[in-house]
C-alpha positions as CSV (number, residue, x, y, z in Angstrom):
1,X,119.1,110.6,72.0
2,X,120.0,113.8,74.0
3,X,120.2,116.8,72.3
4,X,124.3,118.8,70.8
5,X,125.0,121.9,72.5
6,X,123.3,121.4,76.4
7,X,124.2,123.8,78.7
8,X,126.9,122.6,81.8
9,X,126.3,123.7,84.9
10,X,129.6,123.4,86.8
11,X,131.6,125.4,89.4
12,X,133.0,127.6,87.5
13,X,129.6,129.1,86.0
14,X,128.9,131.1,88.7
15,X,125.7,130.4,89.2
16,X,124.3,130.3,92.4
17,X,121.9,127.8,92.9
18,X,118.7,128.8,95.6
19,X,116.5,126.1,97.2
20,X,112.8,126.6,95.9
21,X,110.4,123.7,96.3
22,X,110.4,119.8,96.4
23,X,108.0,117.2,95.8
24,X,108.2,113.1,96.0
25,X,110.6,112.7,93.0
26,X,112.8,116.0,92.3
27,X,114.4,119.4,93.9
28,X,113.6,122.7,92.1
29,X,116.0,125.3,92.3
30,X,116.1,129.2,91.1
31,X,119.4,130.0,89.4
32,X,121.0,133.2,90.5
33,X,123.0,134.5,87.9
34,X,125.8,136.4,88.3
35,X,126.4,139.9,87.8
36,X,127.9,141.3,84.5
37,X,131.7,141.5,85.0
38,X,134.9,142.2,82.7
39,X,136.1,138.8,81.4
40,X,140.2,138.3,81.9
41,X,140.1,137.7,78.7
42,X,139.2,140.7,77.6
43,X,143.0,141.7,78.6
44,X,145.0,139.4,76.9
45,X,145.9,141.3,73.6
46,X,145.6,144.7,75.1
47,X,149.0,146.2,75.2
48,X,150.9,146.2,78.2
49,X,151.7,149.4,80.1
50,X,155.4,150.6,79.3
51,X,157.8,151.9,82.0
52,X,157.3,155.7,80.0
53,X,153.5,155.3,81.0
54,X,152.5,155.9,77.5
55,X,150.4,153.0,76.9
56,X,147.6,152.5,79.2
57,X,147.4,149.1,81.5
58,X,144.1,148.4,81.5
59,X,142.0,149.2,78.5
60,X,138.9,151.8,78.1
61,X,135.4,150.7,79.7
62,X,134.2,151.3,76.3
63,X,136.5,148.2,75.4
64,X,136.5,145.8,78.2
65,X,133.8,143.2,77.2
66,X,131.9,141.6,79.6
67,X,130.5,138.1,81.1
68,X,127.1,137.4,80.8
69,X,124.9,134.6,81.9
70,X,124.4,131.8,79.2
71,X,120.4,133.2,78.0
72,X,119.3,129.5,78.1
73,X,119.1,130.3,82.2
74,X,116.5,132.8,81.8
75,X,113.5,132.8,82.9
76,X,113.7,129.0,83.4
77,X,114.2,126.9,87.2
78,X,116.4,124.0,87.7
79,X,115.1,120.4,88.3
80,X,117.4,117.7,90.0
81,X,116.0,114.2,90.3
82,X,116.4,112.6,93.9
83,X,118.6,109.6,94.8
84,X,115.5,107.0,95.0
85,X,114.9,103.6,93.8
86,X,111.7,104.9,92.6
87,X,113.0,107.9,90.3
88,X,114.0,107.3,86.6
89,X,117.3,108.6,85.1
90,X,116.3,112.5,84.0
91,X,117.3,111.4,80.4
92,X,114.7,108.5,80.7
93,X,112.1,111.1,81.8
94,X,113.2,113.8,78.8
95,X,112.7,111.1,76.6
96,X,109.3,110.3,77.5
97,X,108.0,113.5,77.3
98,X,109.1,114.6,74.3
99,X,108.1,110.9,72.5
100,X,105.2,110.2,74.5
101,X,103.6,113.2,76.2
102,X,104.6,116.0,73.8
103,X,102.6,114.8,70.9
104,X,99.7,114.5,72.8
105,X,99.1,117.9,73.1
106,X,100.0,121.7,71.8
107,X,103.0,123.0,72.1
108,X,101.6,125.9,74.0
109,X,100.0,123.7,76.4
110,X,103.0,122.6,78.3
111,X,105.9,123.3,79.8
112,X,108.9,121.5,78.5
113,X,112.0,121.0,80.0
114,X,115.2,120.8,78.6
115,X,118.0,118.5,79.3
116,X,121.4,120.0,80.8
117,X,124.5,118.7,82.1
118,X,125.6,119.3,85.7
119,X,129.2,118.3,87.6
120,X,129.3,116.3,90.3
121,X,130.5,118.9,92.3
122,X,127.5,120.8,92.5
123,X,125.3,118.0,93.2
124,X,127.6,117.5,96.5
125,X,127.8,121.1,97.3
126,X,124.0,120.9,97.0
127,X,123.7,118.0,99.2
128,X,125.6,119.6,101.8
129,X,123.5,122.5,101.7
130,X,120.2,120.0,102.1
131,X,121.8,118.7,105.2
132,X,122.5,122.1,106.5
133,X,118.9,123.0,106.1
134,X,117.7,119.7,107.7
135,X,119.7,120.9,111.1
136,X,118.5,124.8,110.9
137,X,115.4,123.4,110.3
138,X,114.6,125.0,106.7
139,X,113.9,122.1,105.0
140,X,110.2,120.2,105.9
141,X,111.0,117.5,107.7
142,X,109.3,114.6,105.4
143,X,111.6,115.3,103.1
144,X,115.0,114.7,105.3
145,X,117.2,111.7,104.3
146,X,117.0,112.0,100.4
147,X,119.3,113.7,98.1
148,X,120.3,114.7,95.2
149,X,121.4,111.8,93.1
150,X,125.1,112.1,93.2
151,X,125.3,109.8,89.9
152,X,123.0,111.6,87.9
153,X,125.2,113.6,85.3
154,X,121.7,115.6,83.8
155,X,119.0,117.9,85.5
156,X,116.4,120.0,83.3
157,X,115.6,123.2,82.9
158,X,111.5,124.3,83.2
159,X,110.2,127.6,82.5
160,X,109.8,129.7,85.7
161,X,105.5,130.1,86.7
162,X,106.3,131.7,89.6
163,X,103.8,134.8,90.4
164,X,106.1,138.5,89.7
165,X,105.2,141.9,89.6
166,X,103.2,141.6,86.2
167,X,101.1,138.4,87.0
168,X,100.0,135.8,89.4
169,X,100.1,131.9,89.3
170,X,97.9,129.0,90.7
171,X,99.2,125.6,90.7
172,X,96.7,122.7,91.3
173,X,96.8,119.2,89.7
174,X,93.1,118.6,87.8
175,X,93.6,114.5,89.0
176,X,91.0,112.3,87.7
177,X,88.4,114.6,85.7
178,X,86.2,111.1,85.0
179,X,84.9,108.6,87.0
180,X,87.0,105.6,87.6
181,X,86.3,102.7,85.5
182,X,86.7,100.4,88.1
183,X,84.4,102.5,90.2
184,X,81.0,100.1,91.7
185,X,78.2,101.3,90.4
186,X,76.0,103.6,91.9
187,X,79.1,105.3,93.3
188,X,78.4,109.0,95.4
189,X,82.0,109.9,95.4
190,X,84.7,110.0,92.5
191,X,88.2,108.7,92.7
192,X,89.7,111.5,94.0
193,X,87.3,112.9,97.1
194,X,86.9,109.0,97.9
195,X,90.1,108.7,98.5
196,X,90.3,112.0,100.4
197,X,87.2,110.9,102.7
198,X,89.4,107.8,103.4
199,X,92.3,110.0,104.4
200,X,90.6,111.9,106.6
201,X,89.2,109.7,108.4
202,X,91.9,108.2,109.8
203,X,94.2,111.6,109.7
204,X,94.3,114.4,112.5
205,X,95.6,117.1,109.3
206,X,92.3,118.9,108.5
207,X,94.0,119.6,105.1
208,X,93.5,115.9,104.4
209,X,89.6,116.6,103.8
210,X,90.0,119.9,102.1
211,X,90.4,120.3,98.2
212,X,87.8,120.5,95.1
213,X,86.0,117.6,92.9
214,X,87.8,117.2,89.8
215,X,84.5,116.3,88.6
216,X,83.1,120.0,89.5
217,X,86.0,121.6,87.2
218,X,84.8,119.5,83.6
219,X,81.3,119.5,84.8
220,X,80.1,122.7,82.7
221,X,78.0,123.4,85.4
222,X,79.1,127.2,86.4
223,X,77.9,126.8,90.6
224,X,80.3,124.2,90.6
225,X,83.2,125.5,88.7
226,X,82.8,128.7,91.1
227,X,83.3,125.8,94.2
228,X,86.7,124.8,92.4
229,X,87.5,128.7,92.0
230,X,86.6,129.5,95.5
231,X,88.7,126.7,96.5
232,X,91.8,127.2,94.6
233,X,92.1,131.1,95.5
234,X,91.3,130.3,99.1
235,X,94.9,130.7,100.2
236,X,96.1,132.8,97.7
237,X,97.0,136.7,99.6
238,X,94.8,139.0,97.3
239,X,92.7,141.7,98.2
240,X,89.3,141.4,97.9
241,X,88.7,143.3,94.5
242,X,92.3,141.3,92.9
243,X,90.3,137.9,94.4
244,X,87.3,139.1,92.2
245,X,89.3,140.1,89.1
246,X,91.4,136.7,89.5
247,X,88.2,134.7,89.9
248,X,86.5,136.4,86.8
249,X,89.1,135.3,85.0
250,X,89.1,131.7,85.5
251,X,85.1,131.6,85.1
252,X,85.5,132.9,81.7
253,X,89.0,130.4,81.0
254,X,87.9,127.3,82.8
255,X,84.7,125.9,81.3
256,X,85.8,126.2,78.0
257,X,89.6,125.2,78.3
258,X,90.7,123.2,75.4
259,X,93.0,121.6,77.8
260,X,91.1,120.6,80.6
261,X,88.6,118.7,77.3
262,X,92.0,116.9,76.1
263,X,93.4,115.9,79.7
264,X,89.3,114.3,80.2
265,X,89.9,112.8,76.4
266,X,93.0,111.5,76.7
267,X,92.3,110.0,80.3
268,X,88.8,108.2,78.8
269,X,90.6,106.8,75.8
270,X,94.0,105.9,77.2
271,X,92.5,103.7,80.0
272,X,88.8,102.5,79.0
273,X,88.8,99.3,81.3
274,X,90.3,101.0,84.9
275,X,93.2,99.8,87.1
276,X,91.9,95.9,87.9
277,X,91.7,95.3,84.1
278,X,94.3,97.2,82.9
279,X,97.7,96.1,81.8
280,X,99.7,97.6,84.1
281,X,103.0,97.8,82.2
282,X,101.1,98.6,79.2
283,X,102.1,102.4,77.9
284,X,98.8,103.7,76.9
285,X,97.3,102.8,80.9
286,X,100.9,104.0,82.3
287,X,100.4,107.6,80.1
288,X,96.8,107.8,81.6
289,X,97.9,107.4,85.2
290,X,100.6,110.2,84.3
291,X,97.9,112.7,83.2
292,X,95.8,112.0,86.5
293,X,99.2,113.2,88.8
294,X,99.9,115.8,86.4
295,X,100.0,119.8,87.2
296,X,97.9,122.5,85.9
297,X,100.2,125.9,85.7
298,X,97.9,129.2,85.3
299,X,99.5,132.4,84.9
300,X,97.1,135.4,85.2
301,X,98.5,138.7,84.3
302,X,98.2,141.9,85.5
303,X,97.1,144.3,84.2
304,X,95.6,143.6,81.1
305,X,93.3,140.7,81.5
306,X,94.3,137.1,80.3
307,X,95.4,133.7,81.2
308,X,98.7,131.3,80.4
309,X,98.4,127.7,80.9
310,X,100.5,124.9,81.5
């Protein structure tokens, strides 16, 4: 059931939609709202001007309200699900992670999106926008062909973790933080770098080999922990003494998140057996696999020391 009073995002908001980011399944925008302006309203039972000039045509500033930006826009992004065969209807998704997901952890531990209604018309003027990028060359070229879904009615809206003036983000996906269950024995690699080694092999991308050992970040060992920190602010732009303050921070955070135990609890308990015994349609197996491709949001703020997760 979707939720009374969702916000419409339709032509006649005047919001300005920017191109952010994309991944496999959706399009992130930033909303640009629009400046503060006198509503037309506003004049409708003000007097009219007389021909003896006496009463004014256009009331006081003091009086002339004005339009602002509905508040559910700020501070949040805009998330638009792509026109696949593989991608789920956005009030599908909503669902599960508010019935499924949600429970599983605090409520300060994630960032939830909420559902909003968005006119057709956008969605082509968006399109036509992608395909304008496509031929000026601003939009990575994997991702040409696929659009917006056109007969999606919904989108969400997500919190904004984008670094600003006051703090800095990292973005990284834990992936599997326990061995596989289906793993042979005696295995030397986990999950993940075993199926980086494969990559790489075969790939000329030297990022294909880079990236940190999910075991490392749950192994409470602090030399390897400061590998996954290394790693992760490798190509962040810091100076050297904010790369130190950043990286103090996430020693102290890390190896004794609450949520990084939970994600390794949930992924242990949700799928004991592993991916050849598992039901593969069965919801606590499907949840697991969801928590292994899920992303880690960490705000660190500036000045004042401390640490936001999501």
């Amino acid at each position: 059931m979707e939720p009374l009073d969702l916000f419409t995002l339709d032509t006649r908001s005047g919001v300005r939609l920017s191109y952010l980011a994309e991944g496999a399944a959706n399009i992130v925008y930033r909303p640009i709202l629009p400046p503060a302006s006198p509503s037309t309203e506003a004049d409708f039972d003000f007097p009219v001007a007389q021909s003896d000039g006496e009463t004014p045509a256009t009331p006081p500033p003091t009086e002339t309200p004005t339009l602002t930006a509905d508040p559910r826009l700020e501070g949040k992004l805009i998330r638009l699900r792509k026109d696949l065969s593989t991608t789920v209807p956005v009030t599908e998704s909503w669902a599960h992670f508010h019935n499924v997901v949600s429970p599983l952890f605090l409520d300060n531990q994630l960032v939830s999106p909420t559902l909003f209604h968005i006119s057709r018309p956008v969605i082509h003027a968006l399109n036509a926008d992608l395909r304008a990028m496509e031929r000026d060359g601003r939009r990575p070229a994997k991702r040409h062909g696929v659009y917006v879904d056109e007969s999606e009615i919904y989108g969400t809206l997500v919190p904004d973790m984008s670094s600003d003036a006051r703090s800095t983000s990292i973005e990284f996906k834990p992936k599997w933080l326990l061995q596989s269950p289906s793993a042979p024995a005696g295995s030397k690699r986990c999950r993940t770098c075993a199926l980086r080694a494969m990559k790489a092999r075969t790939s000329r991308n030297a990022r294909d080999a880079g990236g940190f050992c999910p075991l490392n970040l749950v192994s409470g060992d602090r030399g390897k922990v400061s590998g996954v920190v290394e790693q992760l602010l490798a190509s962040a732009r810091f100076s050297d003494l904010d790369r130190l303050r950043v990286g103090d921070q996430l020693m102290r955070w890390l190896p004794k998140s609450l949520l990084l135990q939970r994600l390794t609890q949930l992924q242990d308990t949700l799928d004991p057996v592993g991916v050849l015994e598992a039901d593969l349609e069965a919801q606590p197996f499907l949840t697991a696999m969801t928590l292994r491709d899920c992303t880690l949001f960490l705000k660190v703020r500036w000045p004042a020391p401390g640490i936001s997760v999501c």
